[in-house]
C-alpha positions as CSV (number, residue, x, y, z in Angstrom):
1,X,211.6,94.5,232.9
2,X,213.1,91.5,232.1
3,X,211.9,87.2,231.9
4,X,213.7,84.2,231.5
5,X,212.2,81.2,230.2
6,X,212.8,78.1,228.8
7,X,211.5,74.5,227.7
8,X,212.4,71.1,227.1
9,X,210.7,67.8,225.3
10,X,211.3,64.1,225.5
11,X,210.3,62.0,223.5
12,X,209.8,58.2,222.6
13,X,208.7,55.9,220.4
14,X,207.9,52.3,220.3
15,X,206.5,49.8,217.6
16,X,204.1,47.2,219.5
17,X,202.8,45.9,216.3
18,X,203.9,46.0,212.8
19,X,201.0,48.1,212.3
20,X,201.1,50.1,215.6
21,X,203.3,52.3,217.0
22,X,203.1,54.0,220.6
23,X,204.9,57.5,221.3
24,X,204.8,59.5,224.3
25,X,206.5,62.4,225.5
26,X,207.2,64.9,228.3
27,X,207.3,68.8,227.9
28,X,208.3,71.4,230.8
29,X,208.1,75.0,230.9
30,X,209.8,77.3,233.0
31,X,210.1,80.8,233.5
32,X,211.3,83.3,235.9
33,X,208.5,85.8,236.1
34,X,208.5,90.0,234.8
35,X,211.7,91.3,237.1
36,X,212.6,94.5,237.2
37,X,216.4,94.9,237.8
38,X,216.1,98.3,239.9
39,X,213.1,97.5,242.6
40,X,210.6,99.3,241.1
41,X,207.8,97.2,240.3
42,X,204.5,97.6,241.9
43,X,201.8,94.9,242.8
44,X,198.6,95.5,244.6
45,X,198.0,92.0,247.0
46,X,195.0,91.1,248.8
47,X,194.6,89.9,252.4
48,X,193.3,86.8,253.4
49,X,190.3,87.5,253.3
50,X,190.6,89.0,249.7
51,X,190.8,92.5,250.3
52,X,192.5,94.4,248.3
53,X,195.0,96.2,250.3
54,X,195.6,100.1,249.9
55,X,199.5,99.8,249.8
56,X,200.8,98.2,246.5
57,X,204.1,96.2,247.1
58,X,207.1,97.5,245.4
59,X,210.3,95.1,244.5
60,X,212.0,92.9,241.7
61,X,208.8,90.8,240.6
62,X,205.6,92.2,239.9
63,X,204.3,88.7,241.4
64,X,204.1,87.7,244.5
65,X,205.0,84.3,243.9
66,X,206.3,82.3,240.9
67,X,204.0,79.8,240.3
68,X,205.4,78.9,236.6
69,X,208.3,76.8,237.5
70,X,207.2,73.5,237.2
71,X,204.5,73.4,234.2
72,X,204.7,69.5,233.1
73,X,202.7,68.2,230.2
74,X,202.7,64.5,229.1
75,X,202.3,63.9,225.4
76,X,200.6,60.5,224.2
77,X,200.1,59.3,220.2
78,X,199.1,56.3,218.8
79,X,199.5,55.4,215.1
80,X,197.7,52.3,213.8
81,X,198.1,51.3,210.3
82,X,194.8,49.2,209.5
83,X,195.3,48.3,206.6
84,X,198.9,47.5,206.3
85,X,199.9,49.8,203.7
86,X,202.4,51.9,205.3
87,X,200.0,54.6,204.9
88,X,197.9,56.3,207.5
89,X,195.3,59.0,206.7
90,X,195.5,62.9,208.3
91,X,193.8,63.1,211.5
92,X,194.0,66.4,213.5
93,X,196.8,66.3,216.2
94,X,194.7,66.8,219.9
95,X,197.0,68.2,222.9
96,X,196.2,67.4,226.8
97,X,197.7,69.4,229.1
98,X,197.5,67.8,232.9
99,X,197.8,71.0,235.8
Protein backbone atom coordinates (compact mmCIF):
# COMPACT_ATOMS: atom_id res chain seq x y z
CA UNK A 1 0.00 0.00 0.00
CA UNK A 2 1.15 3.18 -0.71
CA UNK A 3 -0.18 7.35 0.07
CA UNK A 4 0.96 10.51 -1.15
CA UNK A 5 0.34 13.53 0.67
CA UNK A 6 1.20 16.88 0.99
CA UNK A 7 0.49 20.46 2.48
CA UNK A 8 1.06 23.92 2.03
CA UNK A 9 0.59 27.37 4.28
CA UNK A 10 0.39 31.07 3.44
CA UNK A 11 0.69 33.38 5.42
CA UNK A 12 0.38 37.25 6.17
CA UNK A 13 0.79 39.81 8.40
CA UNK A 14 -0.32 43.28 8.75
CA UNK A 15 0.17 46.10 11.54
CA UNK A 16 -3.26 48.21 11.62
CA UNK A 17 -2.15 49.91 14.69
CA UNK A 18 1.02 50.39 16.52
CA UNK A 19 -0.43 48.19 19.03
CA UNK A 20 -2.29 45.76 16.72
CA UNK A 21 -1.34 43.49 14.34
CA UNK A 22 -3.73 41.25 11.95
CA UNK A 23 -2.42 37.83 10.44
CA UNK A 24 -4.18 35.43 8.46
CA UNK A 25 -3.32 32.52 6.65
CA UNK A 26 -4.35 29.67 4.35
CA UNK A 27 -3.46 25.81 4.87
CA UNK A 28 -4.34 22.90 2.26
CA UNK A 29 -4.03 19.31 2.49
CA UNK A 30 -3.90 16.81 -0.05
CA UNK A 31 -3.47 13.33 -0.36
CA UNK A 32 -3.87 10.58 -2.76
CA UNK A 33 -5.66 7.87 -0.76
CA UNK A 34 -4.17 3.95 0.46
CA UNK A 35 -3.23 2.55 -3.34
CA UNK A 36 -2.23 -0.62 -3.81
CA UNK A 37 0.22 -0.90 -6.84
CA UNK A 38 -0.91 -4.54 -7.87
CA UNK A 39 -5.06 -4.31 -7.83
CA UNK A 40 -5.59 -6.01 -4.91
CA UNK A 41 -7.42 -4.07 -2.52
CA UNK A 42 -10.81 -4.81 -1.36
CA UNK A 43 -13.68 -2.43 -0.36
CA UNK A 44 -17.20 -3.51 0.55
CA UNK A 45 -19.77 -0.48 -0.99
CA UNK A 46 -23.24 -0.02 -0.29
CA UNK A 47 -26.16 0.65 -2.71
CA UNK A 48 -28.23 3.41 -2.73
CA UNK A 49 -30.23 2.64 -0.56
CA UNK A 50 -27.35 1.68 2.04
CA UNK A 51 -27.11 -1.83 1.65
CA UNK A 52 -24.27 -3.36 2.05
CA UNK A 53 -23.52 -5.29 -1.05
CA UNK A 54 -22.26 -9.07 -0.90
CA UNK A 55 -19.41 -8.50 -3.56
CA UNK A 56 -16.45 -6.37 -2.08
CA UNK A 57 -14.76 -4.26 -4.97
CA UNK A 58 -11.28 -5.11 -5.76
CA UNK A 59 -8.75 -2.38 -7.41
CA UNK A 60 -5.92 0.22 -6.72
CA UNK A 61 -7.79 2.34 -3.83
CA UNK A 62 -9.39 0.80 -1.06
CA UNK A 63 -11.87 4.04 -1.44
CA UNK A 64 -14.22 4.54 -3.65
CA UNK A 65 -13.69 7.98 -4.10
CA UNK A 66 -10.97 10.51 -2.94
CA UNK A 67 -12.62 12.92 -1.09
CA UNK A 68 -9.31 14.47 0.55
CA UNK A 69 -8.05 16.61 -2.26
CA UNK A 70 -9.17 19.84 -1.46
CA UNK A 71 -9.09 20.17 2.50
CA UNK A 72 -8.79 24.17 2.91
CA UNK A 73 -8.42 25.85 6.33
CA UNK A 74 -8.21 29.68 6.82
CA UNK A 75 -6.14 30.73 9.73
CA UNK A 76 -7.02 34.20 11.58
CA UNK A 77 -4.80 35.92 14.68
CA UNK A 78 -5.09 39.06 16.21
CA UNK A 79 -2.37 40.56 18.50
CA UNK A 80 -3.25 43.63 20.54
CA UNK A 81 -0.72 45.19 22.68
CA UNK A 82 -2.90 47.16 25.36
CA UNK A 83 -0.70 48.59 27.10
CA UNK A 84 2.02 49.63 24.74
CA UNK A 85 4.86 47.80 26.08
CA UNK A 86 5.81 45.55 23.35
CA UNK A 87 4.79 42.84 25.45
CA UNK A 88 1.77 40.69 25.18
CA UNK A 89 0.78 37.93 27.71
CA UNK A 90 0.37 33.90 26.71
CA UNK A 91 -2.95 33.09 25.57
CA UNK A 92 -3.69 29.54 24.16
CA UNK A 93 -3.48 29.39 20.29
CA UNK A 94 -7.45 28.27 19.10
CA UNK A 95 -7.60 26.61 15.52
CA UNK A 96 -10.93 26.78 13.15
CA UNK A 97 -11.15 24.48 10.65
CA UNK A 98 -14.04 25.49 7.92
CA UNK A 99 -15.38 21.97 5.80
Amino acid sequence: MEELFGAWYVEDSIKVRHNLTLEAGLRHEFTTGWNEANGRAANYVTDAQGILQTTPMVGNSVYTGNNAIRLFSPRVGLAWDVFGTGRLPSVPDMEFIIP
